[in-house]
N, C-alpha and C positions, 0 to 999 in steps of 0.2 A: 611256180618257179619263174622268179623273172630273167626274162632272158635280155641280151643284150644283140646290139643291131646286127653286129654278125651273126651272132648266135641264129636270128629268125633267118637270115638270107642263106644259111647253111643246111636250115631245117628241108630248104626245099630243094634240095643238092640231090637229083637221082643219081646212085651209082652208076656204072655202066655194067653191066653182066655181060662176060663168054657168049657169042653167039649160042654156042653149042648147049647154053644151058637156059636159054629163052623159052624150049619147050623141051617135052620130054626126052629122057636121057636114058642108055642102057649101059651097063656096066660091062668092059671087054678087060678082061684079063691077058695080061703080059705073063713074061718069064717069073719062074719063083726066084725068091729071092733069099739070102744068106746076110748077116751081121756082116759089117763092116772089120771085125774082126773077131778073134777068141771064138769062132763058131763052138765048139764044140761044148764051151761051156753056156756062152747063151742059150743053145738048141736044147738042154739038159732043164737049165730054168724057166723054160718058154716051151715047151712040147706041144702047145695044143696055138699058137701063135706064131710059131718059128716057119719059115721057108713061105711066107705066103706069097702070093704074085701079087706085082705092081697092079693099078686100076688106072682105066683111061675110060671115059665118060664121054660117049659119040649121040649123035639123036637116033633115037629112035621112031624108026618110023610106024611101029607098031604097037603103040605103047596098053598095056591091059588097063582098061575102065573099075572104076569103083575102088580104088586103092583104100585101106582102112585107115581111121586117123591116128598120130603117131604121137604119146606122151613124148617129153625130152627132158633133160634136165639138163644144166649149164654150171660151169664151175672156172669164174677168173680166181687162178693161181699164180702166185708170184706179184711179184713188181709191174706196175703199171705202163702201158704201153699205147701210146695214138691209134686208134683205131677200134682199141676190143667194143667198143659199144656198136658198131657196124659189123664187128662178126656173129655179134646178138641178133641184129637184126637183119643180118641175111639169116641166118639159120631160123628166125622167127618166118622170115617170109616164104623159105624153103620149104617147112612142114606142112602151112597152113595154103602152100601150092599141091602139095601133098592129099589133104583131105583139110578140110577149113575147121572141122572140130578136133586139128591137133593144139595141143596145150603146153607149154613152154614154160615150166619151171625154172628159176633163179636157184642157187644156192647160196646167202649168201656172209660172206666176207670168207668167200674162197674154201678149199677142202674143209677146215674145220666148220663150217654151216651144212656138208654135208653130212658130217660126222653126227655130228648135233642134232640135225632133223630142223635146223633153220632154214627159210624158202620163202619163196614167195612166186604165186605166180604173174610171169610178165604178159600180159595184154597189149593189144595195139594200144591203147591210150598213154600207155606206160613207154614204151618200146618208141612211139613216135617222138618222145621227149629228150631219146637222146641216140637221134638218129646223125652221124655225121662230128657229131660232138668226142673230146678228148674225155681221159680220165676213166675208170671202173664204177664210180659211184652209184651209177645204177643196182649194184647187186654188192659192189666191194670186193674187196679181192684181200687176199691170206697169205700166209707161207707154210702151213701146217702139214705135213712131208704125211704122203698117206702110203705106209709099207705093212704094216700088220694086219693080219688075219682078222684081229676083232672089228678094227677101223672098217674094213670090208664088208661085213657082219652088220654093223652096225648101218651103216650106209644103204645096204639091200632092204635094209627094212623100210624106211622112207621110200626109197623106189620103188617094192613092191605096195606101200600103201597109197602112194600116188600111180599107179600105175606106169609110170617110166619104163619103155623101156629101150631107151638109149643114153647114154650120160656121156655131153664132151666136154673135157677139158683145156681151156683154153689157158698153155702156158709157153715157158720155155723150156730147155731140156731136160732137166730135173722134176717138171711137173707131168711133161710128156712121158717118162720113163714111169712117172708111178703110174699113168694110164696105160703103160704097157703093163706094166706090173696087174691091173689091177682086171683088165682083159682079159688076160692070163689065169686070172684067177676065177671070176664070174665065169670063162670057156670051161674051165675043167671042173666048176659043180653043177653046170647045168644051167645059170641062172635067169637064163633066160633077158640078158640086157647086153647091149654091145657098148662100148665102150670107144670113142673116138678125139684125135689128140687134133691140137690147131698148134702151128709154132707162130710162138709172141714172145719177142724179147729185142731189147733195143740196141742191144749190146751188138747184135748183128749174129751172132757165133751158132746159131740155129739152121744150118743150111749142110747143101750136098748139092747132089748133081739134081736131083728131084726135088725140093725144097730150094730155091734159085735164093730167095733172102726170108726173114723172119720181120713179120710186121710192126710197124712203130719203129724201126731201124730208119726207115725213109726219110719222116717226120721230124725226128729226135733228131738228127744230125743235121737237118735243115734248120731248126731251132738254134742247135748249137752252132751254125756257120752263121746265123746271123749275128750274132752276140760276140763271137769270135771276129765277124766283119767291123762291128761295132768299135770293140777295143781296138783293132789293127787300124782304123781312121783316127780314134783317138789318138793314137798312140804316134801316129806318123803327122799328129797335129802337133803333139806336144813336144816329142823329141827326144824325150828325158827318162822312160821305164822300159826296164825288159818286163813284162810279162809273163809269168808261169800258168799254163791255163793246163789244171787237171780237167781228162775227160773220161764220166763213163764209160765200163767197160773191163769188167774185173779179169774175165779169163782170154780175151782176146782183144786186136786193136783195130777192129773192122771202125768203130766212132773215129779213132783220131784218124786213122788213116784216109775215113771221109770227108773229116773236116781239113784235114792236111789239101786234098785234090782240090775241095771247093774253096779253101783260101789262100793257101799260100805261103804260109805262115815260114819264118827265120826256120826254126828249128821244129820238128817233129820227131819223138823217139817212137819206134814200133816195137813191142816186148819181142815178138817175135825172131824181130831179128837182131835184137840184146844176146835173146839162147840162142840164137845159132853160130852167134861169133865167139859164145862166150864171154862177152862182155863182163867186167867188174863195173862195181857202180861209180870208183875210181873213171875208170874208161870214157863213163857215159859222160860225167861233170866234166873230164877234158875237153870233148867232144866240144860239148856246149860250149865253154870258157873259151876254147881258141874260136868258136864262131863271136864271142861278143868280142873278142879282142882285135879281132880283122873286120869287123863293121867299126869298130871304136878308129882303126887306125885310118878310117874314111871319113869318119868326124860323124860315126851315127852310133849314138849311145842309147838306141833303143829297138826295141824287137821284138820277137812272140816266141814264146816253146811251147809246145803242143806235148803231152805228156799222158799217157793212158794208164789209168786208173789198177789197175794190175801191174805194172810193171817190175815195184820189188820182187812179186812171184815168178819171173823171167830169168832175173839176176840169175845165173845158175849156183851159186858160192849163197845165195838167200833162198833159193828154190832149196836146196838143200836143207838148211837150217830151217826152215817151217815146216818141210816134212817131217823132220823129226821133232819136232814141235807140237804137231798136230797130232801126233802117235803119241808125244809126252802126254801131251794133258787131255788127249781123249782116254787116256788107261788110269790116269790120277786125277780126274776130275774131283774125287770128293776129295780128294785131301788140297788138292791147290785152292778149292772153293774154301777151304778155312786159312788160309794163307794172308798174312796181313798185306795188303796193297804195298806199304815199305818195304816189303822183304820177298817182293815175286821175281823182280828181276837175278836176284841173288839165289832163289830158289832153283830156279828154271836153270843157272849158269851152272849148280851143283850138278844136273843130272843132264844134261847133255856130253857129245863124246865131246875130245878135247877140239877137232876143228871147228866145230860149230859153236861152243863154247866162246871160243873166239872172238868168231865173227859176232855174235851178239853182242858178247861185253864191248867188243868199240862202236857198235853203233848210239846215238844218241838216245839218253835213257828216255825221252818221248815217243822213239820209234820202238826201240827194246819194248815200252810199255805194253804198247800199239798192237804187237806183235802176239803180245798174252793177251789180249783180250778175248771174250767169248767168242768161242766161232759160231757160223751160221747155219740155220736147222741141217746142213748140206754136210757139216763140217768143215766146211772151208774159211778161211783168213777173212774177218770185215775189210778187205784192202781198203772201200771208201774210210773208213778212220784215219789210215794211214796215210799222213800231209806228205806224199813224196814230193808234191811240187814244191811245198817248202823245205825238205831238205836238199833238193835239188840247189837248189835259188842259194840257202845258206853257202852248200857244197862249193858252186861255183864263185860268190864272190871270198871265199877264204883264198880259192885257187888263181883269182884275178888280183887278189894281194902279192901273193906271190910274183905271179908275173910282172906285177906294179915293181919289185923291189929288185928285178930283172932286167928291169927296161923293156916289156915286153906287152906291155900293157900301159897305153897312154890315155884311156878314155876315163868315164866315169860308170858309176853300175850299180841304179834304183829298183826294185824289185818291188814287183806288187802282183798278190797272187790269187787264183780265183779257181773253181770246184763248178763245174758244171756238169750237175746229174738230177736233181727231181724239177730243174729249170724243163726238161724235153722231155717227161714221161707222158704227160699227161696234155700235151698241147692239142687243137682240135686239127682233126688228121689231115695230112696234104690229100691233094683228089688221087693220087695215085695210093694212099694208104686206105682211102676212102673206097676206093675202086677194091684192091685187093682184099680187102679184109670182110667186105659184105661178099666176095664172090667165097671167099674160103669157107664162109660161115653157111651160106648157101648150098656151096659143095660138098660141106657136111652134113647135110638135110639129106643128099643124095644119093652119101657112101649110107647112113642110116635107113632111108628107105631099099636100097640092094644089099642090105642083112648083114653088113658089114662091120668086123669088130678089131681094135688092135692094130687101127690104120689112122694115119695123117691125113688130114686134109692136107690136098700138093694142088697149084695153080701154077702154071711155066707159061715159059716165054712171056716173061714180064717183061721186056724189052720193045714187045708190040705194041702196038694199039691193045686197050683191055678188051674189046670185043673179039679179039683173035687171040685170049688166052687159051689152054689148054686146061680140062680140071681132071681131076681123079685122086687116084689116092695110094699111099706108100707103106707098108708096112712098120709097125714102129722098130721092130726087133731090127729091120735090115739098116738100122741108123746105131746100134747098139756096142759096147764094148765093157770089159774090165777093167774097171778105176779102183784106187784102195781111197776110201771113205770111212772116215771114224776109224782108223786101224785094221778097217777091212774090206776085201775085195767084193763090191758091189755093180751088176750091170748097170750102165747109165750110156745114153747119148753121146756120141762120140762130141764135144767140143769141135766146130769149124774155126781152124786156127788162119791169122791172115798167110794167106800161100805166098812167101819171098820170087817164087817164079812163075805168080797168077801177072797180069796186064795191071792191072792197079798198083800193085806196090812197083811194079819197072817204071811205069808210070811216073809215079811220085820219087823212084831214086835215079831217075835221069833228070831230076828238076834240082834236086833239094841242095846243089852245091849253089847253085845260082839264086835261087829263093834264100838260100844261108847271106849269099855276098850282097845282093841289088835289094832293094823296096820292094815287091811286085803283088803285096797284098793284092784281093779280091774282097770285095766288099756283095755278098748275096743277096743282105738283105731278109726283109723277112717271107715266112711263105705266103705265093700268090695262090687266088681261091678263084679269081676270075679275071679271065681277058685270054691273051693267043697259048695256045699249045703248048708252045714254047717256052713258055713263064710258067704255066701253070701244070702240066702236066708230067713234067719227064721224073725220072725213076734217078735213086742217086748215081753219079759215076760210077762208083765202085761194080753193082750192077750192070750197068752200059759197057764200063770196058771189058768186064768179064766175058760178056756175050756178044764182044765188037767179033 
């Protein structure tokens, strides 16, 4: 592999570990713990998983000699994220701190290589190679939803014939849910393996009070403010484009709302708080139009909107209409799958009630398209297909016609539009992604050696210095709720939505009239890897004001 000149200077990047996890560690158990909600139905589903106590991880000053060594096996799920190659190799360094003839299995290109009995074992020689580095490519990663009985079956058999027996999951919440799922399930036959989740996802939406942020959110938004800084210099060179910058981020808008704090940007929409005011998507383009039209009347005909990648799913007048959308053509799959492409839109119009009927037939038949499209192994809306920021863009200047023919509207209004989402999956991690992500992975060595099954790796107070983290571990079930999925109500991970009355979003809407009216871009730049603290270390705002 040939590497490149950062690439070797990163190679020699020690993370920093947890004081408390430098040497050995005893496991103290907290209060038990209960689902985030619908208890009675998760405890029903989860009996041998439900109510378990939080874990906190102190040294032990006593620790017992000759600890046996510990197979593992690893599983990157979902969408790529900065950092998982560092939660490889903490957890590679954790075991073999463990007993040095433990052995570290890959599975790979995510749940389906375990299905399959694809693997491979990682070695230090292997493992050294992509220490500190972005991207899954060491093992790959899937999206292959692992819920049945036989997938389970199937999977035990590789484990028992490599001797495994611990298997983590390193995902985001839908991949973490099938590790509870799958916990839950190895607890009550017996089988003898524990089962342990890591939260990864960029999206940010991976959190709680014990889970502070979900890794590669850090990185991924640093990537994207720089790029964002990038355009916003351009743009304040040139004088002459507004802007539509879509950002990763399907079911929540922790990205724009970070990239909003670190640049600055004219406009920033938060879906968030679209559903909470009820917004129509009418609303939204006003919104935006009277902002181009009061910079246009100051002689600035150019600007940024910040736009998060879910948002049609916020609309609540669109939220509606895709649920029953999603209920239509999960219960008529095989017959719309014979449906001629010319005649879906008209299909779909037949069988919906008459309000949602509606709304569909006047949106634009590329979004109407957009909208039937297959969904994902989850069941949910591909929103990334969905150009909202070009019909944003289109929306707004039909509406600046208007005003044009008003007198209300005296500038001009260039649109140029941009998607930034596999730009920041895979970037090589900032030191604070680098820092968290080997201690999680580490931490997970830990919760497996103290016998433990059906928990999160959780690392806090990431607002400190990383030497004064906090490690242990979280029950997955007490992060749990009832979502309908595919037409039916299935336990999953509660979504962390952005809180309209957390410090970060006040934050940002005590600014956004001013950042609407003035220039005040922030230009970040790209991530620093070395020089002061300052530059190179700190955690994103959204993080920092949380825990101000």
């Amino acid at each position: 592999m040939e590497k490149s000149a950062l690439q070797k200077a990163r190679s020699v990047y020690k993370p920093k570990l947890p004081v408390v996890m430098t040497g050995a560690v005893k496991a103290v158990e907290g209060k038990e713990t209960n689902s985030v909600a619908d208890q009675e139905e998760i405890k029903a589903l989860f009996p041998n998983t439900y109510g378990l106590p939080e874990i906190q991880f102190e040294k032990d000053s006593a620790p017992a000699k000759g600890a046996a060594p510990i197979n593992v096996g690893v599983i990157l799920s979902g969408g790529q994220a900065p950092g998982g190659h560092n939660v490889i190799s903490g957890l590679f360094d954790g075991i073999k701190k463990v007993n040095r003839e433990s052995r570290l299995y890959g599975f790979l290109m995510g749940p389906g290589g375990f299905v399959d009995h694809q693997y491979m074992e990682l070695t230090a020689d292997i493992i050294d190679q992509f220490r500190n580095t972005g991207g899954f490519d060491i093992i790959g990663s899937g999206r292959t939803k692992l819920e049945t009985k036989a997938q389970f079956d199937k999977g035990l058999e590789i484990l028992k014939k490599l001797n495994i027996q611990a298997l983590v999951i390193i995902g985001g919440d839908d991949s973490n849910t099938n590790a509870a799922i799958l916990a839950e399930y190895y607890k009550q036959i017996n089988a003898g393996v524990q089962v342990i989740g890591c939260p990864k996802t960029i999206d940010g939406d991976l959190k709680n009070d014990v889970i502070e942020t979900s890794f590669g959110f850090d990185t991924a938004t640093k990537v994207y403010s720089e790029v964002i800084g990038n355009i916003q210099r351009d743009c304040n060179s040139s004088k002459k484009y507004w802007h539509f910058i879509k950002l990763m981020g399907r079911s929540a808008s922790h990205i724009a709302l970070e990239c909003a704090l670190q640049c600055q940007p004219n406009v920033c929409i938060i879906s968030e708080e679209v559903e909470a005011k009820k917004m129509t998507l009418n609303d939204i383009v006003d919104y935006i139009a009277d902002v181009v039209a009061a910079r246009a009347a100051d002689g600035k005909n150019f600007g940024t909107v910040l736009v998060p990648e879910g948002l049609i799913e916020f609309i609540p007048a669109m939220k509606a209409l895709i649920a029953e959308l999603n209920d239509l053509l999960a219960t008529n799959a095989e017959e719309f799958s014979h449906v001629d492409p010319s005649n879906r839109i008209e299909w779909v119009a037949s069988r919906l009630s008459d309000i949602n009927k509606e709304i569909f037939t006047s949106l634009p038949e590329g979004v109407a398209n957009q909208l039937c499209l297959d969904r994902d192994p989850h069941g949910n809306v591909q929103v990334s297909l969905i150009e909202t920021e070009k019909l944003l863009g289109h929306m707004v200047a039909r509406r600046l016609d208007l005003l044009k023919a008003n007198g209300r509207f005296v500038g001009k209004f260039a649109t140029l539009f941009h998607f930034f989402g596999y730009e920041g999956r895979c970037a090589d991690p900032s030191n604070f992604d680098a820092d968290y992500c080997y201690a999680l992975g580490f931490n997970a060595a830990c919760l497996i050696k103290s016998g433990l099954t059906g928990y999160m790796s959780s690392v806090r107070g990431l607002t400190k210095p990383s030497v004064q983290w906090t490690t242990g571990g979280i029950p997955i079930t007490m992060m749990m709720n009832m979502e309908r999925r595919h037409g039916q109500m299935k336990p999953v991970i509660q979504k962390a939505l952005v809180d309209l009355n957390g410090k970060p979003f006040k934050k940002f809407a005590a600014s956004r009239e001013r950042w609407a009216k003035n220039t005040e871009f922030i230009y970040p730049g790209p991530i620093q890897y070395f020089g002061p603290s300052e530059v190179c270390d700190q955690p994103s705002l959204t993080l920092k004001y949380e825990h101000e």
